[in-house]
C-alpha positions in Angstrom: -24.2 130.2 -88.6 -24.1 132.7 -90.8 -27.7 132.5 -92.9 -29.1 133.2 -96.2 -26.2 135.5 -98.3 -29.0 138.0 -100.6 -27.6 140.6 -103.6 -29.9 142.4 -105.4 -29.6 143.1 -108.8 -33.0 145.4 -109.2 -34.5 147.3 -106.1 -37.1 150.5 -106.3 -40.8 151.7 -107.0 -42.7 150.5 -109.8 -43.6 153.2 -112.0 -46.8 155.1 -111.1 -46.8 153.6 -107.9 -46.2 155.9 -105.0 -45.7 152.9 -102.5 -44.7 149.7 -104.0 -41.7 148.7 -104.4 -40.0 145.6 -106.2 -36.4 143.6 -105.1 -35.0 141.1 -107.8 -31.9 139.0 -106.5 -30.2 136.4 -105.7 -30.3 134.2 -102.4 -27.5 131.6 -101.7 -28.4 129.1 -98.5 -25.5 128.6 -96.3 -24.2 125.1 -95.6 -26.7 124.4 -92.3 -30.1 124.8 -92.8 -32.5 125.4 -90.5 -35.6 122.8 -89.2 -38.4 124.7 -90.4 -37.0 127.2 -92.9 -34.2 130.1 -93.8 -35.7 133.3 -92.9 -36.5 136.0 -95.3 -38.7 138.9 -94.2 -39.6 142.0 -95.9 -36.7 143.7 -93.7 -34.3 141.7 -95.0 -35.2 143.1 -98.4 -35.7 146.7 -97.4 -39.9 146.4 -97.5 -42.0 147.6 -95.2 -44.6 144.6 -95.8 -44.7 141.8 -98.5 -47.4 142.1 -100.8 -45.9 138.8 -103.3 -42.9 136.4 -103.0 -41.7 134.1 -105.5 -38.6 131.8 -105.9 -37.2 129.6 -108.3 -33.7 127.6 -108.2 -31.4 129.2 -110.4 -30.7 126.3 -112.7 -28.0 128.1 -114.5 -26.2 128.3 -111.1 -27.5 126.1 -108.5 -25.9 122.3 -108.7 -28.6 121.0 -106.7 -32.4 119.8 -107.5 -34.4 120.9 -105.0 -37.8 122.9 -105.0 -38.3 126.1 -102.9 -41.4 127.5 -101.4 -42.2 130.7 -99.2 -43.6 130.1 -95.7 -45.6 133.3 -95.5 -46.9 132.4 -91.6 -43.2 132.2 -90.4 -41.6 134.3 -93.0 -39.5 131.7 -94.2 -37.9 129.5 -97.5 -38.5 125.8 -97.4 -36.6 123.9 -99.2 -37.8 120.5 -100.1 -36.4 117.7 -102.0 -37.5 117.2 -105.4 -37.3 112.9 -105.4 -40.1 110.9 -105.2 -41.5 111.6 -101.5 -40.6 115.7 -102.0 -40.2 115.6 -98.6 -39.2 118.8 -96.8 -35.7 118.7 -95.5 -35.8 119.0 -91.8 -32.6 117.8 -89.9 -31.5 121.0 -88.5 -27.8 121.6 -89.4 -27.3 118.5 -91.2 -28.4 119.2 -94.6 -25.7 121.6 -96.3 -27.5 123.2 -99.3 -24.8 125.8 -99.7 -25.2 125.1 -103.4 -28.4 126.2 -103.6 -28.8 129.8 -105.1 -32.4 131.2 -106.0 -33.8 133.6 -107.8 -36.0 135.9 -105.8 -38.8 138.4 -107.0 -40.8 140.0 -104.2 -43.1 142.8 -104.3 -44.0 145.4 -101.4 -44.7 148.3 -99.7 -41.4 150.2 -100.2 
């Protein structure tokens, strides 16, 4: 499995900020997704710690409907579905979301 694929488009320090740092990007899903989440920690996107995560579907290139959420106590994305229960999706390698790409802003100690 090979995980979440990430680009940025816009890393670096906000201006008059001697520590905090920004990374804008993209995040595609692969085709099994995890029970419980895909991981994404501050690592991953060259952060020291997280101070703000958010992340919307890319509707202009996602072909899926589903809503995406940051797990901050395991440092993951949920993905749930976005049909009338909005249940989380939770069969571990049987949902294939590899159409899913989101947008990702997060904010940190750079």
């Amino acid at each position: 499995m090979a995980g979440m694929t990430l680009v940025a488009t816009k890393t670096g320090k906000i201006n008059g900020q001697s520590d905090t740092a920004v990374w804008i990007g993209k995040g595609t899903f692969d085709s099994a997704y995890l029970s419980g989440g895909e991981l994404l920690t501050n690592e991953m996107l060259g952060l020291t710690t997280l101070y703000s995560v958010q992340v919307t579907p890319d509707f202009l290139t996602s072909t899926t409907a589903l809503v995406v959420g940051y797990d901050w106590s395991a440092a993951t994305l949920i993905v749930f579905e976005s049909g009338a229960d909005g249940a989380a999706l939770d069969v571990i390698g049987a949902d294939d979301i590899s159409a899913l790409v989101v947008d990702i802003f997060a904010i940190g100690k750079g």
